[in-house]
Residue frames relative to the residue before (quaternion, step in Angstrom):
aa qw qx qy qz dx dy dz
X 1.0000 0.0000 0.0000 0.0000 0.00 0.00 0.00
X 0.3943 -0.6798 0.6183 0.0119 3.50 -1.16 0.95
X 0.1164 0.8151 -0.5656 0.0462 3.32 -0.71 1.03
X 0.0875 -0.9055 0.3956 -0.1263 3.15 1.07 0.97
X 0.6827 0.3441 -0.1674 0.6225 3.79 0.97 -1.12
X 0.5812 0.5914 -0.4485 0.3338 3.28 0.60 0.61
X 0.5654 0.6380 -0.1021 0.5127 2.48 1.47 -1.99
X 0.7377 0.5075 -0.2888 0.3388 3.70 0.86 -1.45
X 0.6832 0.5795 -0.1638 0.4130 3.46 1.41 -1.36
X 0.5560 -0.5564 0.4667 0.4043 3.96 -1.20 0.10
X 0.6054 0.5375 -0.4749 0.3451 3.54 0.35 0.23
X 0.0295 -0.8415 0.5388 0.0249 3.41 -0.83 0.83
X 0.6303 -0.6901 0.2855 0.2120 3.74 -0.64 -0.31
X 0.0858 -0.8698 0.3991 0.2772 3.18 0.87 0.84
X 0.7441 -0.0788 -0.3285 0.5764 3.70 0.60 0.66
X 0.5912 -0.5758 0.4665 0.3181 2.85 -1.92 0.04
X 0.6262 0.5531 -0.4353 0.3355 3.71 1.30 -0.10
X 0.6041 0.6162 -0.3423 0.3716 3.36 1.51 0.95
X 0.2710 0.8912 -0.3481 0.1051 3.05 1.34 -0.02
X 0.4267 0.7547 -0.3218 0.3806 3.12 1.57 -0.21
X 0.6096 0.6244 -0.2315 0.4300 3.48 1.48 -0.89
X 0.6876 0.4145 -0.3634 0.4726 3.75 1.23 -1.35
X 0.5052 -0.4455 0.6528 0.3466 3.99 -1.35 1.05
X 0.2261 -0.5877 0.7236 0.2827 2.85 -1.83 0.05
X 0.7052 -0.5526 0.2146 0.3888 3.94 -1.30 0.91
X 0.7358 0.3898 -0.3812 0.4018 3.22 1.01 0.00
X 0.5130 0.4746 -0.4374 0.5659 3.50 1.31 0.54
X 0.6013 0.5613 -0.3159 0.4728 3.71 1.13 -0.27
X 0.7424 0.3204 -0.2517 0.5318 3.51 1.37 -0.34
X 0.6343 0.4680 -0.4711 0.3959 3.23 0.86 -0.63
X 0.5438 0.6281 -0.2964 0.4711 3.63 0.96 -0.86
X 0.7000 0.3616 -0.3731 0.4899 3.74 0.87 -0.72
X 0.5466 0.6372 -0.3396 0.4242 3.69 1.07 -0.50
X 0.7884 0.2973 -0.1252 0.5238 3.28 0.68 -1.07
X 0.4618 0.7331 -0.3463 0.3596 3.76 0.86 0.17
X 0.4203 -0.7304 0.3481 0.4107 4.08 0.08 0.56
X 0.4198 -0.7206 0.3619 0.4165 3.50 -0.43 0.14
X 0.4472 0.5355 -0.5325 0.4792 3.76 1.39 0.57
X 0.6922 0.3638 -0.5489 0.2955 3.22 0.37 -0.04
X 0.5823 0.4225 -0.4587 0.5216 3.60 0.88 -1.20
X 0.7746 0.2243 -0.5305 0.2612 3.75 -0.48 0.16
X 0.4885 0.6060 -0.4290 0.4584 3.70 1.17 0.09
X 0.5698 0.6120 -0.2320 0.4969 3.52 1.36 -0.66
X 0.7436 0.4028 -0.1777 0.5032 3.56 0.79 -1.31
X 0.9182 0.1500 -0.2452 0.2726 3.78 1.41 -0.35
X 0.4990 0.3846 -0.4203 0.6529 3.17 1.88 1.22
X 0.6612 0.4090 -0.4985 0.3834 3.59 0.32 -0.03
X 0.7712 0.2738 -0.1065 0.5647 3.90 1.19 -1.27
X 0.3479 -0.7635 0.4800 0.2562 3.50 1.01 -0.61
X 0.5078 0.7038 -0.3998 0.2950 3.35 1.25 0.48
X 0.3380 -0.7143 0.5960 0.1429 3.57 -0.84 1.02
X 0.7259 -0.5214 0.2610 0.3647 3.16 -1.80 1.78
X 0.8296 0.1870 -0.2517 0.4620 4.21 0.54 -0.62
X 0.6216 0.4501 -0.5624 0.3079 3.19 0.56 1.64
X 0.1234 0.7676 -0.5942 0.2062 3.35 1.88 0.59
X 0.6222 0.6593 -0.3990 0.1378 3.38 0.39 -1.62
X 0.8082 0.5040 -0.0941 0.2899 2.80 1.13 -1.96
X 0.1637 0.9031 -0.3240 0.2295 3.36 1.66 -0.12
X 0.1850 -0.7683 0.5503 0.2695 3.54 -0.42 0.61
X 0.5314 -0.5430 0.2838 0.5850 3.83 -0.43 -0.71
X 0.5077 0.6610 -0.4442 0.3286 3.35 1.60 -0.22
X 0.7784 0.2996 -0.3088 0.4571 3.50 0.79 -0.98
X 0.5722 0.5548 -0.4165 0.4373 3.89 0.97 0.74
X 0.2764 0.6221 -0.4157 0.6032 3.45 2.02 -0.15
X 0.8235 0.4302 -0.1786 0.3237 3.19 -0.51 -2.10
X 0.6171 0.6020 -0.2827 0.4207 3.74 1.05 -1.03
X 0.5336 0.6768 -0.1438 0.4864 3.10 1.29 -1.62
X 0.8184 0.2503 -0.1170 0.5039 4.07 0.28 -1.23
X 0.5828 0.4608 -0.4449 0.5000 3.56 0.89 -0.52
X 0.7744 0.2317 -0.3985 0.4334 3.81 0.22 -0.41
X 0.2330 0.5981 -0.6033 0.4733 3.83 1.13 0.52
X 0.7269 0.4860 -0.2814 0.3953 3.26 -0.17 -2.02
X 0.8570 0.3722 -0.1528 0.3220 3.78 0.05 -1.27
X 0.6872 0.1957 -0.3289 0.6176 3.57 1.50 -0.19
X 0.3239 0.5177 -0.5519 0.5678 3.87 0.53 1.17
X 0.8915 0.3417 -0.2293 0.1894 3.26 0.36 -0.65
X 0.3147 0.6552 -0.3385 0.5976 2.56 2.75 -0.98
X 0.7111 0.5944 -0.2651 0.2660 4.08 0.01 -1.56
X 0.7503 0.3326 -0.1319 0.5559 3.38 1.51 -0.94
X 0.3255 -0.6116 0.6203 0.3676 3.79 0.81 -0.54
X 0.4147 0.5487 -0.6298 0.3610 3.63 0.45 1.05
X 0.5236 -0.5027 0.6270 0.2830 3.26 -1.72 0.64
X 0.5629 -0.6372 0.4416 0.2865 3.92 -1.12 0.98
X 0.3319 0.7435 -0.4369 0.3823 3.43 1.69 -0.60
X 0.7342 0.5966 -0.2620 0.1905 2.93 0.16 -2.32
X 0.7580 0.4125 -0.0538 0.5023 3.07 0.86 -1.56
X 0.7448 0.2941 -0.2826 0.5281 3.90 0.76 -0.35
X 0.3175 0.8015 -0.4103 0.2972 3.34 0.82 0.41
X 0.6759 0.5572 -0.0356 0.4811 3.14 1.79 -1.82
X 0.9250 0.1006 -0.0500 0.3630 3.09 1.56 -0.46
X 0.8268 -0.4366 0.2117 0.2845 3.22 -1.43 0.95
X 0.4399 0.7664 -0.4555 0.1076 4.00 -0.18 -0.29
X 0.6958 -0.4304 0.3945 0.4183 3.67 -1.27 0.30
X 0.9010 -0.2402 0.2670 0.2435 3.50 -1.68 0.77
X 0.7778 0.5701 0.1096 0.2408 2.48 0.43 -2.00
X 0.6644 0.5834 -0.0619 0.4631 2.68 1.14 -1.55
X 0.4604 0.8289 -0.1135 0.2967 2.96 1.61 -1.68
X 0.8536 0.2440 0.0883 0.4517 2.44 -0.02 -2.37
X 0.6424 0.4088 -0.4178 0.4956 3.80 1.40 0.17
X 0.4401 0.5606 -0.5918 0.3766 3.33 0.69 0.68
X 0.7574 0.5222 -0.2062 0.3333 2.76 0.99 -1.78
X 0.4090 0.4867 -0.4201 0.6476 3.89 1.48 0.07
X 0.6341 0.4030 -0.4716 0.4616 3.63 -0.23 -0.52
X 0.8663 0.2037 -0.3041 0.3399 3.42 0.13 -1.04
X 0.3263 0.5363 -0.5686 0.5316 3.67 0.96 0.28
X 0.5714 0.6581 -0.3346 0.3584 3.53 -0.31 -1.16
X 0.7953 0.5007 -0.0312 0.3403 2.73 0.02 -2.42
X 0.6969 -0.1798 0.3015 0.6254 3.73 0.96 -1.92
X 0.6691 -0.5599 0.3729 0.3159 3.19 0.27 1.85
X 0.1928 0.7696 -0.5637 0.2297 3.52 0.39 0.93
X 0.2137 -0.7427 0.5334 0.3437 3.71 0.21 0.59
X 0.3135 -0.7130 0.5788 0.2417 3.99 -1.42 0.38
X 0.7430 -0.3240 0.2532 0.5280 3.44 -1.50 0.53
X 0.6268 0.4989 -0.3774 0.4645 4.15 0.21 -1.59
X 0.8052 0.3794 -0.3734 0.2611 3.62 0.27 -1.38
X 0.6604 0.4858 -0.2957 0.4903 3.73 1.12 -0.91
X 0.6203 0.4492 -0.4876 0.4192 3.92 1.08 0.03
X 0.4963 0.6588 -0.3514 0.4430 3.32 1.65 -1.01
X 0.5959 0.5954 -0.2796 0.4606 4.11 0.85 -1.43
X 0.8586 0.3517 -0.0098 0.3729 3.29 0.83 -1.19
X 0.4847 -0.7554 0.3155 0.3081 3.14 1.53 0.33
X 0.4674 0.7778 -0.3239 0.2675 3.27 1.29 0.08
């Protein structure tokens, strides 16, 4: 197995006794194939924030990163697993973070980091 779009993308592993978590590339495509296209375009403008005529400009990092976030999100749709479950194990930009954490708010009233500092006066 070949995990190449992992390797390419910002997500890493915060251990290695998880490895169970990284798709290999042919679960990373077949999964992009079969995925609705609201998500890959919900994916391209709150996870990256790219707009239809900057696809172009993509590097391979953010097409890596595109590539595993909808892994992550139709893996989870496929299993009845919260997105937690699975991004828990791993490492990734800010960002990334905090659009899960909209997804799951979103998803099942999941309060995010902003709301529960917001709750807390913090």
């Amino acid at each position: 197995m070949t995990y190449e779009i992992f390797e390419d993308s910002s997500f890493t592993l915060k251990s290695r006794a998880n490895a169970w978590v990284i798709p290999p590339d042919h679960a990373v495509m077949v999964m992009h194939e079969i995925s609705p296209s609201g998500i890959k375009l919900a994916i391209m403008g709150i996870f990256l924030k790219v707009e239809d005529d900057d696809v172009d400009n993509m590097d391979n990092k953010d097409c890596a990163d595109a590539l595993i976030i909808n892994a992550i999100i139709t893996a989870s749709k496929m299993t009845d697993t919260q997105v937690g479950e699975l991004t828990r194990y791993l490492s990734m930009p800010y960002k990334y973070r905090m659009a899960f954490q909209e997804l799951e708010k979103r998803v099942n009233n999941t309060p995010t980091s902003e709301d529960l500092k917001e709750m807390f006066g913090m």
